[in-house]
C-alpha positions in Angstrom: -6.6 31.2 30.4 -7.5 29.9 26.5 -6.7 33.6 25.5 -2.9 33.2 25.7 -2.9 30.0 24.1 -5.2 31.0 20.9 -3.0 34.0 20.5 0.0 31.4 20.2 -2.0 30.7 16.8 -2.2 34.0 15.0 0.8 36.1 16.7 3.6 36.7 14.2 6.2 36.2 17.1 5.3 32.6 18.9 6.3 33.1 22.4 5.8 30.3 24.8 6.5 32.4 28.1 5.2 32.1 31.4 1.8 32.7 31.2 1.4 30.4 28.2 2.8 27.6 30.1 0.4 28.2 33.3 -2.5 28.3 31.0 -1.5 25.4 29.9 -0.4 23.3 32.7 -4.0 24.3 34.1 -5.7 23.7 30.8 -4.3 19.9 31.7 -5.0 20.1 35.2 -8.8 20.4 34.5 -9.4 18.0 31.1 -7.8 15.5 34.1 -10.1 16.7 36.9 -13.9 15.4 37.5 -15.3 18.6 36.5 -14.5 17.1 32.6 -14.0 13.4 33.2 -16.2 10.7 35.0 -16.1 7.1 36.0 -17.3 4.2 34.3 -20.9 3.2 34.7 -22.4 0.2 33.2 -25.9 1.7 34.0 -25.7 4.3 31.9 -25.2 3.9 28.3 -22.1 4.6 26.1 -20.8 6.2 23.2 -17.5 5.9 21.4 -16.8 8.6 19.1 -13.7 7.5 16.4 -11.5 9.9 13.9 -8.4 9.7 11.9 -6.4 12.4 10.6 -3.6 12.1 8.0 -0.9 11.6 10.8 -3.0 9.7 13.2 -6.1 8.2 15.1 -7.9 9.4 18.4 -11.2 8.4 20.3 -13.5 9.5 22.8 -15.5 7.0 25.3 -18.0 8.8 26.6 -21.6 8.6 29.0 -24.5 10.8 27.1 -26.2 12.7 29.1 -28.7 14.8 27.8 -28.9 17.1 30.5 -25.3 18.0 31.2 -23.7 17.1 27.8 -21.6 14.2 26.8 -19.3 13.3 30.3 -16.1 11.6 28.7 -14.6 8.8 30.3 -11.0 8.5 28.8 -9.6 9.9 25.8 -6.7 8.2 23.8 -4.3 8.7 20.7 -1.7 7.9 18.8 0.0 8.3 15.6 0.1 6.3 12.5 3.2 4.5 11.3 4.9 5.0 8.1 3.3 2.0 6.5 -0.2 3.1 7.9 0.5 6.6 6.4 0.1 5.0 2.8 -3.2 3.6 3.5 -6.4 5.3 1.8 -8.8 7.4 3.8 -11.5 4.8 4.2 -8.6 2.1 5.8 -7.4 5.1 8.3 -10.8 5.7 9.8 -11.9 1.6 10.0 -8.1 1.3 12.0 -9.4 4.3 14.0 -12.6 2.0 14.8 -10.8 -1.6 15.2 -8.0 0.4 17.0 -10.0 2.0 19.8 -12.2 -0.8 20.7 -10.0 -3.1 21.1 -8.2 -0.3 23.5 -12.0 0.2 25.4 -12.2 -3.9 24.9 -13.0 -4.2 28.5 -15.6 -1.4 28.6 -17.9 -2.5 25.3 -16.9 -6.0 24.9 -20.9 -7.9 25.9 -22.6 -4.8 25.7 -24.6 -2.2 23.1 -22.6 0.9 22.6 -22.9 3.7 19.9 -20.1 4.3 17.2 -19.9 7.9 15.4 -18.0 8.2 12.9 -17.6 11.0 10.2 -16.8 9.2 7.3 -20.2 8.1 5.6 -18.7 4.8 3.4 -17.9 3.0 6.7 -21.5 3.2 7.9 -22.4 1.1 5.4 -19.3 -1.4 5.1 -18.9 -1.9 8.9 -22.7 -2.4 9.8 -22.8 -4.9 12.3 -26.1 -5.3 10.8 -25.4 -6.1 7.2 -23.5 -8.5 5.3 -19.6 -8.4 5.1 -19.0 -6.8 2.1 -17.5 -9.6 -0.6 -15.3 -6.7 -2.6 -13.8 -4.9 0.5 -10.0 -4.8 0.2 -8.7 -7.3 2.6 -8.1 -5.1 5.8 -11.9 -3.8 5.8 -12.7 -7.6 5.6 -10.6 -8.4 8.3 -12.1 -5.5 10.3 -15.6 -6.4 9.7 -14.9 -9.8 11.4 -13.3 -8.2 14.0 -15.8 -6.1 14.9 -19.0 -9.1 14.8 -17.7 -9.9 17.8 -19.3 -6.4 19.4 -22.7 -5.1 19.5 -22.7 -1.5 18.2 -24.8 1.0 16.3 -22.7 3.0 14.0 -23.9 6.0 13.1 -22.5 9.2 11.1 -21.9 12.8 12.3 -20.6 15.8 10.2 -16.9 16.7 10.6 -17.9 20.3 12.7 -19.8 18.0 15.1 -17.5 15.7 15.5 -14.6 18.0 17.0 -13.7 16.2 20.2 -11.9 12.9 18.5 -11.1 15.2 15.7 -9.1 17.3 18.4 -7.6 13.7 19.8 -6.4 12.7 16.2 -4.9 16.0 15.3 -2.8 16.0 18.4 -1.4 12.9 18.9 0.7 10.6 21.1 3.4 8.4 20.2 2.1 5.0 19.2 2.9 1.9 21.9 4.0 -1.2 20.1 1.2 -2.9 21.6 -1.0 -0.5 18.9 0.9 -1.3 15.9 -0.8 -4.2 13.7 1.8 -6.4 12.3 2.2 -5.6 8.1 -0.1 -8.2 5.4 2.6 -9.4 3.1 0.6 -9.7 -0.4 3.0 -11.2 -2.6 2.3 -11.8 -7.0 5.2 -13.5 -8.7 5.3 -15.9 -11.2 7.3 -17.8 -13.5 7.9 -15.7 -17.0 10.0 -16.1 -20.0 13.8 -15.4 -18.6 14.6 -13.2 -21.5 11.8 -11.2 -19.7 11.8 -9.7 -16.6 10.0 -11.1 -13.3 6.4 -10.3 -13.4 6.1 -10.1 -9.7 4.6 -7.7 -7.2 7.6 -5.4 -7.6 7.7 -5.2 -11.5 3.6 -4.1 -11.3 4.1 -1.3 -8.5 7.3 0.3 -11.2 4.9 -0.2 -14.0 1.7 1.4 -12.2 3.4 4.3 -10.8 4.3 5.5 -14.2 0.5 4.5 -15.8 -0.7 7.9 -15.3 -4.9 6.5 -14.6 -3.8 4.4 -12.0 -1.2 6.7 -10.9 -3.9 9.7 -10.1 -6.3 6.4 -8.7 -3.7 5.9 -6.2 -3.5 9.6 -5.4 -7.3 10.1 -5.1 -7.0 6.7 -2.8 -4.7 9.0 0.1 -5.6 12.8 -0.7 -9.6 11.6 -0.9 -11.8 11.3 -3.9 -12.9 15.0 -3.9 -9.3 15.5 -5.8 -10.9 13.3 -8.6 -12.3 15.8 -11.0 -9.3 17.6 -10.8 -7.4 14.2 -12.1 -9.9 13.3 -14.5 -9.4 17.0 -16.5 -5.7 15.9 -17.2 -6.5 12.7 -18.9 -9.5 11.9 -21.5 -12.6 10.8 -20.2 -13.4 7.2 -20.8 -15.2 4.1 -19.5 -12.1 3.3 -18.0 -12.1 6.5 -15.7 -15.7 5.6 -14.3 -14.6 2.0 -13.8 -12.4 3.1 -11.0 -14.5 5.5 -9.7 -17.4 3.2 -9.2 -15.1 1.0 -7.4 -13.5 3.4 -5.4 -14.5 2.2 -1.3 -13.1 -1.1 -2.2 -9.5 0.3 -3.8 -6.3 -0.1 -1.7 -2.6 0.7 -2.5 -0.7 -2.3 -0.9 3.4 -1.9 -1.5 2.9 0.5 -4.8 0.2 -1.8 -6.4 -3.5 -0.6 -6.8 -5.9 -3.4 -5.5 -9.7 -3.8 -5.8 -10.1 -6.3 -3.3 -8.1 -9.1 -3.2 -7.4 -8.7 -7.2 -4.2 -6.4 -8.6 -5.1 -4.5 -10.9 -3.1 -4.8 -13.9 -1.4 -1.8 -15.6 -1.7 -1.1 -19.6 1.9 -1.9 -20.0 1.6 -5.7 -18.5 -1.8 -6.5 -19.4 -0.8 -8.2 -22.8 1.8 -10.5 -20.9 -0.6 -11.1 -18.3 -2.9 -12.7 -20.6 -0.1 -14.6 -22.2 0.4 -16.1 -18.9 -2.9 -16.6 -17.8 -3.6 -18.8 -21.4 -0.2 -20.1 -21.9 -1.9 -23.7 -20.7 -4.3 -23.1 -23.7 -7.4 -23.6 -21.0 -10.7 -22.4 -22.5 -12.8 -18.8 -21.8 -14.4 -19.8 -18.8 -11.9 -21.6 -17.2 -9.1 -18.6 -18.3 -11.3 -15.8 -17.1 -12.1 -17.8 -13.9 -8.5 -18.3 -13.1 -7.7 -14.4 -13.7 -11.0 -13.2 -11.1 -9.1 -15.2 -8.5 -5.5 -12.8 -8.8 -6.2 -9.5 -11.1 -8.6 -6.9 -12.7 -8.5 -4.4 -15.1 -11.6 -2.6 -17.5 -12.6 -5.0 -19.7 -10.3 -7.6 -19.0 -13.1 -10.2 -20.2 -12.7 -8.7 -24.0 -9.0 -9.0 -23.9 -9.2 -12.5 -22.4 -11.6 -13.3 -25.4 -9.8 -11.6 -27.9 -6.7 -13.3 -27.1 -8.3 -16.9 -27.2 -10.1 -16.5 -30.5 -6.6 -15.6 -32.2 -4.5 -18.1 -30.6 -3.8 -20.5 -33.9 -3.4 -23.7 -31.3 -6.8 -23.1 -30.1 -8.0 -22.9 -33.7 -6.1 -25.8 -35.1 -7.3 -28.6 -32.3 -10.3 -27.6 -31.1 -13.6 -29.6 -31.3 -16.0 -30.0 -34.2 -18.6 -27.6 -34.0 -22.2 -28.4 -32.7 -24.2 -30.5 -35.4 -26.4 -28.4 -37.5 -30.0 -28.1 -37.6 -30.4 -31.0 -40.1 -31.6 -28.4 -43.6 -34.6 -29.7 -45.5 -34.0 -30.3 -49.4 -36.6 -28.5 -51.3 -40.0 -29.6 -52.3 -40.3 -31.1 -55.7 -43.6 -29.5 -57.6 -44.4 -33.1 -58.6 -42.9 -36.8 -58.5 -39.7 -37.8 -60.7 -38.2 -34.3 -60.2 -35.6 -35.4 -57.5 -34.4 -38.8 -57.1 -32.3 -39.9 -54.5 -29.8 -42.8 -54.9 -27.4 -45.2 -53.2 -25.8 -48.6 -53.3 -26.6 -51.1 -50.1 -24.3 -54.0 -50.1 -23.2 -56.1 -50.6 -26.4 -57.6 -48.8 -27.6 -61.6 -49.6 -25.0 -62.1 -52.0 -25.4 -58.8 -54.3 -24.9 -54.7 -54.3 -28.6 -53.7 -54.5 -29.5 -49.7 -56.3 -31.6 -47.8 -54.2 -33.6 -45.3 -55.7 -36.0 -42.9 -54.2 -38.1 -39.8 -55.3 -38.2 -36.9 -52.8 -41.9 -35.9 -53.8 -43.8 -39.5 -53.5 -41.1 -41.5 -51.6 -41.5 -44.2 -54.1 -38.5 -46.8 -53.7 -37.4 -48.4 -56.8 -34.5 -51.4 -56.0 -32.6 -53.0 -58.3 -29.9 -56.1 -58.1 -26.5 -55.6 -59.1 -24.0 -57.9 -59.2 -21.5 -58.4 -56.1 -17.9 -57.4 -56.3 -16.5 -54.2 -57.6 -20.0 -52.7 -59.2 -18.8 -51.2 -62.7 -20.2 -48.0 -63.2 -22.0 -49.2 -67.1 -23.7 -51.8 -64.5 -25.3 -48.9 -62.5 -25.8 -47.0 -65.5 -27.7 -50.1 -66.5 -30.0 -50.4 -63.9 -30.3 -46.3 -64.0 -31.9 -46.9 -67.5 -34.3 -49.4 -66.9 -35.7 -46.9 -64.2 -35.9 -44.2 -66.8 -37.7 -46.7 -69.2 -40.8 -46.7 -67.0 -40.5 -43.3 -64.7 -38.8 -41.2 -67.4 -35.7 -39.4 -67.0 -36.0 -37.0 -63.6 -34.4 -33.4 -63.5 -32.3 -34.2 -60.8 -30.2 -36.8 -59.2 -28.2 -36.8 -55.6 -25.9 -39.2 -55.0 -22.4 -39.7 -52.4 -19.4 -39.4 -54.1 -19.0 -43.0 -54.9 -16.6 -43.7 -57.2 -19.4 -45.4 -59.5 -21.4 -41.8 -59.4 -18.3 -39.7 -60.1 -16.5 -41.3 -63.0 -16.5 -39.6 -66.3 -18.4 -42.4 -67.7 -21.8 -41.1 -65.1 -20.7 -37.5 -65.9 -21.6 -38.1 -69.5 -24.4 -40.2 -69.0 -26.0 -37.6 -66.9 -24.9 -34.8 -69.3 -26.9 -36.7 -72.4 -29.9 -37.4 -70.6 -30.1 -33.0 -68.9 -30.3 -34.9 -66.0 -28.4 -32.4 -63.1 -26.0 -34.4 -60.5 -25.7 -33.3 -57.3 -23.3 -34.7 -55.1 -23.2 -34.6 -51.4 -20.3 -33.8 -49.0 -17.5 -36.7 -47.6 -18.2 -38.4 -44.9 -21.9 -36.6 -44.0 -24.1 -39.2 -45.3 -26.9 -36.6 -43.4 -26.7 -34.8 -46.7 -28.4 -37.7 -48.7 -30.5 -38.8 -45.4 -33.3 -40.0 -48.2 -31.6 -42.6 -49.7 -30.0 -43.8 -46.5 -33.1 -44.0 -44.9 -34.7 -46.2 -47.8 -31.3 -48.3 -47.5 -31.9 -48.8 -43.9 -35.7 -49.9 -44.2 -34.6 -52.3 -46.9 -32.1 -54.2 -45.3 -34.8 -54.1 -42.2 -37.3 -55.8 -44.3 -35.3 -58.4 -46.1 -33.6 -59.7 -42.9 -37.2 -60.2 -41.2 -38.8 -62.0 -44.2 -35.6 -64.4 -44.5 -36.4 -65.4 -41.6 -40.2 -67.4 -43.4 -38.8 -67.2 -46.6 -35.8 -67.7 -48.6 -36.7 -66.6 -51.6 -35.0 -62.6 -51.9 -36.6 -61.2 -55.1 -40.1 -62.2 -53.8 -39.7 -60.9 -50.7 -38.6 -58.0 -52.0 -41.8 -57.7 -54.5 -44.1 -58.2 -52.0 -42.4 -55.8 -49.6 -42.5 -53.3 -52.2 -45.9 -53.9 -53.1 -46.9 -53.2 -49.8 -44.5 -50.1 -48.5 -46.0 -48.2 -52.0 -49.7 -48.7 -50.4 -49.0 -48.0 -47.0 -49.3 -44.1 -45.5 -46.0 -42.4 -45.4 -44.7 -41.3 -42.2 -43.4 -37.7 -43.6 -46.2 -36.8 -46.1 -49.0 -38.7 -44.6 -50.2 -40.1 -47.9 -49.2 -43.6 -49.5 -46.1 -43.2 -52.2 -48.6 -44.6 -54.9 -50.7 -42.1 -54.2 -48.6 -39.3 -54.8 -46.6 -41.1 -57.5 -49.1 -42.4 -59.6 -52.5 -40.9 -58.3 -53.8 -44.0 -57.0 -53.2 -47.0 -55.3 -52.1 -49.6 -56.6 -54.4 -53.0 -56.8 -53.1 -55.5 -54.2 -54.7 -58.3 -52.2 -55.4 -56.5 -49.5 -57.9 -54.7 -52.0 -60.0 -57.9 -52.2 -61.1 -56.9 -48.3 -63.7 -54.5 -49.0 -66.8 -55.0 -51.1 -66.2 -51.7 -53.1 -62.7 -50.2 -53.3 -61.5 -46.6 -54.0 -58.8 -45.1 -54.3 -59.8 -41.6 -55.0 -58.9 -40.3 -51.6 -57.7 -37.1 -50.2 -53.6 -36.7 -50.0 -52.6 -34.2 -47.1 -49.6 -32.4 -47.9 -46.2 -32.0 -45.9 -46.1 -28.4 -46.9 -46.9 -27.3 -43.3 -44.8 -29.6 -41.7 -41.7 -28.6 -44.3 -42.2 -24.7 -43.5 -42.3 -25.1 -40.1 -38.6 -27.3 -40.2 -37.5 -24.7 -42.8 -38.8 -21.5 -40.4 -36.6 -23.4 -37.4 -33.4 -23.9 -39.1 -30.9 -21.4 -38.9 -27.3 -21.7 -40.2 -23.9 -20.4 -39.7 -22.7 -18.5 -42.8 -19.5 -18.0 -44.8 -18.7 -15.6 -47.5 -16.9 -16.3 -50.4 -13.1 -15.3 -49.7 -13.5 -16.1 -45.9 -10.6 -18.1 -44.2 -12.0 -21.1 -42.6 -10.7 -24.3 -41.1 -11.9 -27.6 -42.4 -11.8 -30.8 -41.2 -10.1 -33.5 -42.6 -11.7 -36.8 -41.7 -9.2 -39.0 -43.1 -6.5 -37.8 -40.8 -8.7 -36.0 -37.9 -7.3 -32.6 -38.5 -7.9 -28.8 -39.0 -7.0 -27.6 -42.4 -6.9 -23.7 -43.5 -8.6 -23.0 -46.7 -10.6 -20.0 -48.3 -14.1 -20.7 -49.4 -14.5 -20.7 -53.0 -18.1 -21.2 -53.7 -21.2 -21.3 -51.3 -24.7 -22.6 -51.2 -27.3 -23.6 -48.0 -24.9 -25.7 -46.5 -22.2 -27.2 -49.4 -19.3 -24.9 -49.1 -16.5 -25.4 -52.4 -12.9 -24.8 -50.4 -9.6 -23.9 -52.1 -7.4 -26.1 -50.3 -3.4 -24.7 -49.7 -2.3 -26.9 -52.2 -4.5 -25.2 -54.5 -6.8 -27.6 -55.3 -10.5 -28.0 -54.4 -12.8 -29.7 -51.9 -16.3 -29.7 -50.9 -17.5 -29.9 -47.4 -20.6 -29.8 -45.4 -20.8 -26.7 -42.7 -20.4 -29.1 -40.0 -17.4 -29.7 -41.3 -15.7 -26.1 -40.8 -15.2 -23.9 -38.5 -14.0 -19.7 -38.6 -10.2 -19.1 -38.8 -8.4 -15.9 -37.1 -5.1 -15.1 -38.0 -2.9 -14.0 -35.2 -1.8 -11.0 -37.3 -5.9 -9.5 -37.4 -6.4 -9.5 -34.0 -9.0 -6.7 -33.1 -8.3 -4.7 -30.0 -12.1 -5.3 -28.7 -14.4 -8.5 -29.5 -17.5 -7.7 -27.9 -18.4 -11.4 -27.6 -21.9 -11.0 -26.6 -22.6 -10.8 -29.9 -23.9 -13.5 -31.8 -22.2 -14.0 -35.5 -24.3 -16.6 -36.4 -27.2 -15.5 -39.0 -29.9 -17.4 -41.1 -28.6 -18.5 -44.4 -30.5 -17.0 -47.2 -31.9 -19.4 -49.6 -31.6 -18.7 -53.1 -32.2 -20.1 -56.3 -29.4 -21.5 -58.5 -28.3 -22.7 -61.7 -28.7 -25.9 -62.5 -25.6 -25.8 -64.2 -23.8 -25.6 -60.9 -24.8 -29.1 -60.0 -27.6 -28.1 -56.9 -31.0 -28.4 -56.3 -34.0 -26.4 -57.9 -36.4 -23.4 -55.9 -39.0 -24.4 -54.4 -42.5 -24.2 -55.3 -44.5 -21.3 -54.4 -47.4 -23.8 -53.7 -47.4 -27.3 -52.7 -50.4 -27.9 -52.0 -52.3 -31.3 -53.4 -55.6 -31.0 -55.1 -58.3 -32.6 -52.9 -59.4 -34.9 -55.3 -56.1 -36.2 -56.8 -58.1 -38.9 -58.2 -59.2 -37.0 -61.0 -56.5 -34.4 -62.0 -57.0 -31.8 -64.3 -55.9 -33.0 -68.3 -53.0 -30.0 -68.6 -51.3 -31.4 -65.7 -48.1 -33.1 -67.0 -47.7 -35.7 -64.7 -51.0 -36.6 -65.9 -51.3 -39.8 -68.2 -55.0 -41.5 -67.4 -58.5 -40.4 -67.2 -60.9 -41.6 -64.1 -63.8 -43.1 -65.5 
């Protein structure tokens, strides 16, 4: 009886006679008899085998029996529409599944039941027993929830074993419109420049078609992914190859575009405008590369996010101030009256008072000034009754008061080979010594107003005191380390035998430690930065001109010159030097290198190589040059 109808398949002349048609109106006749088919037992236990061919689906329910073979209870089939034609592989064999148990609902629905499939990807995505997959284009999704509602093994058997659904999906039946599943619509338009086409759903299906990856993507997604080494010989082998291929179980073609997931995947020819439109509000990284997860995907689409934020000038020009720096540690003086620090606090009971601090001792010297507009030959003054009984120090840092700046200073300074360094605008930071000595001060004088009205002796016995008293940064009392001892006062009168020749702990530790935890941001000469005006609160482009640890010397656009601090400017991209790739993980920041410089360039000296303090500073040695009395 099969004999006629196999020789159907290899005879030259196909002859459907007589014979062939009773061979196969019994063939019929006994698939349809008991002898093949059997009734439904809920007893026994049940298997559903699923298959889909390119043209359409078919399934087996059947009762195992081990002894007798598999007794089938019903086969169905049918072919797939035009529309289910384009789906890939993977989405053809879960609508084989979905589409059959909901046909056998009324046999598996509240009972266990075996699935076999023979396509190995869906045992994993449509295990009742795992998680829904969270990149699954949206159909498998939508599967997966339809089938929790069932309680099913799936399990996988090899194409050759799997010949009785195979049969059933090979030959099929017209569909019933009670099979069909009514079409997704998956719609991405937006609103473009109209001197630019739509970029909509249509405008990205044209594009992809003619991308030639995504174009043999989309062929690898309906011909199967065994074609994919054959593709991948026609175009150069790159990350971006391998990107798709990784992802390949959760690609889908929906109306000519490529999806992973819910996400459209972006051809080469739109992804620049898609990033236009994704930043056109001028939202940050994070909140631009959030926003683009939720609708498309391409290979490194975080890089050309980031690459097209860093060179958009509006970004640049009104973005924030940069973090605050690590506050930078001036260098340690070798000895006292080598770095003074200076300021003006006032006008403060009645008068502008000249504060003057060493870096090495912390010894305040204050002198009155009258109140008004302070003349600069009236701080000059006061400058050289200081010198009178310190001597002249090597260096001086000041603000850029216009009392510290005027010619008249700059020649004073330049007679005495004393160096003038001036700090930044507006980062009184810079000069933190001085403003700190202003600040305890003004502390002081209020308080001892308070029992006395008399200023100047307030302020003698205050500094009388603050010169014996341990300072907070080195430990060791200003007098100490300015003079070698301390200075007689009536607190001396306590003890029965006083001495002052005591130990002086350095801060060298504590100053290498700050020094070993600071790290700076770092400009070259010729970069193009942005720096802050403070006057007007805006961004300003200029080039660096000059650097040091953290004073940067910018030519302005006007061609003129400014300094600034580095918290005070920022990095400046052009939006002609854009880079194709920023990898943005990583960092551009590096420790500043300190150097020694001139002290014709108006900055501070090296540091020691030791700063140590000799344990008995009492009696220092007769060559040292800060030197000028013998301990008895």
């Amino acid at each position: 009886m099969i004999e006629s109808l196999n020789r159907l398949r290899t005879s030259k002349d196909w002859r459907f006679g007589s014979e062939e048609k009773a061979a196969f109106d019994k063939l019929k006749k006994y698939l349809a008899s008991d002898r093949v088919l059997t009734f439904y037992d809920p007893d026994k236990p049940l298997r559903l085998d699923c298959d889909a061919s390119p043209f359409g689906l078919g399934a087996v329910l059947s009762h195992p029996d081990p002894t007798n073979g598999d007794r089938p209870v019903e086969f169905i089939s049918r072919t797939l529409t035009s529309a289910e034609r384009n789906y890939s592989q993977i989405e053809k064999e879960a609508l084989a599944i979905v589409w059959s148990v909901k046909r056998f609902h009324k046999y598996l629905f509240a009972r266990n039941f075996q699935l076999y499939v023979d396509h190995k990807p869906l045992e994993i995505l449509l295990d009742s027993k795992k998680q829904i997959p969270e990149m699954g284009t949206s159909r498998i999704i939508r599967w997966a929830l339809t089938l929790s509602h069932y309680d099913y093994t799936i399990k996988f058997r090899p194409t050759e074993k799997h010949c009785n659904a195979d049969f059933c999906s090979r030959y099929p039946l017209p569909a019933e419109k009670e099979d069909l599943e009514p079409e997704p619509t998956t719609v991405f338009a937006t609103y473009m420049d109209q001197e630019k086409p739509l970029l909509n759903s249509q405008l990205i299906a044209q594009h992809s078609a003619k991308d030639h990856v995504i174009a043999n993507v989309m062929y690898c997604i309906k011909e199967g992914w065994n074609k994919w080494k054959e593709k991948v010989e026609s175009v150069p082998e790159n990350a971006t190859d391998s990107a798709y291929y990784t992802r390949r179980d959760e690609l889908s073609i929906e109306k000519g575009c490529l999806l992973w997931g819910h996400r459209v995947i972006i051809p080469t020819s739109l992804r620049d405008e898609v990033v236009k439109l994704l930043h056109h509000t001028h939202m940050g990284m994070g909140s631009t590369k959030a926003l683009a997860r939720n609708y498309v995907w391409w290979p490194k689409m975080d890089l050309a996010i980031d690459n097209m934020i860093r060179h958009c000038v509006s970004c640049q020009i009104n973005q924030r101030k940069p973090a605050k720096t690590t506050p930078h540690p001036w260098k340690e003086p070798s000895g006292p009256w080598e770095r003074v620090h200076i300021d003006f606090a006032g006008p403060f009971l009645n008068h502008m008072w000249l504060i003057v601090v060493d870096s090495y001792s912390k010894w305040i010297e204050v002198n009155r000034l009258p109140v008004g507009n302070t003349k600069t030959s009236d701080t000059i003054k006061a400058l050289t009754e200081i010198f009178c009984r310190w001597g002249v120090c090597l260096v001086i840092v000041s603000d850029n008061g216009p009392q510290f700046i005027s010619a008249e200073m700059k020649q004073f300074m330049k007679m005495n080979g004393v160096t003038h360094v001036t700090t930044p605008p507006y980062h009184p930071a810079s000069n933190g010594l001085a403003e700190n000595a202003v600040g305890k001060f003004k502390n002081a004088m209020k308080r001892m107003k308070q029992n006395n009205s008399d200023t100047m002796l307030n302020l003698q016995n205050w500094l009388m005191m603050y010169h014996n008293t341990p300072h907070t940064t080195t430990q060791v009392e200003p007098a100490v380390r300015m003079i070698g001892r301390r200075t007689r006062s009536a607190l001396s009168l306590l003890h029965p035998f006083t001495d002052s020749r005591e130990n002086a702990k350095s801060a060298k530790e504590e100053m290498e430690r700050v020094k070993q935890d600071t790290k700076l941001r770092r400009f070259k000469v010729g970069d193009q930065i942005l720096y802050r005006d403070l006057i007007n609160n805006k961004w300003k482009r200029g080039v660096i001109r000059s650097v040091s640890d953290v004073h940067y010397s910018i030519t302005m656009e006007n061609g003129s010159t400014c300094t600034r601090h580095i918290d005070h400017i920022v990095s400046f991209y052009p939006s002609d030097a854009r880079e194709d790739v920023i990898d943005t993980e990583q960092d551009r920041r590096e420790p500043l290198v300190r150097y020694e410089r001139d002290l014709n360039e108006n900055v501070q000296i090296a540091p020691p190589t030791d700063l140590s303090i000799s344990p008995n500073i009492a009696e220092p040695s007769i060559t040292d040059p800060y030197c000028h009395y013998t301990n008895a």
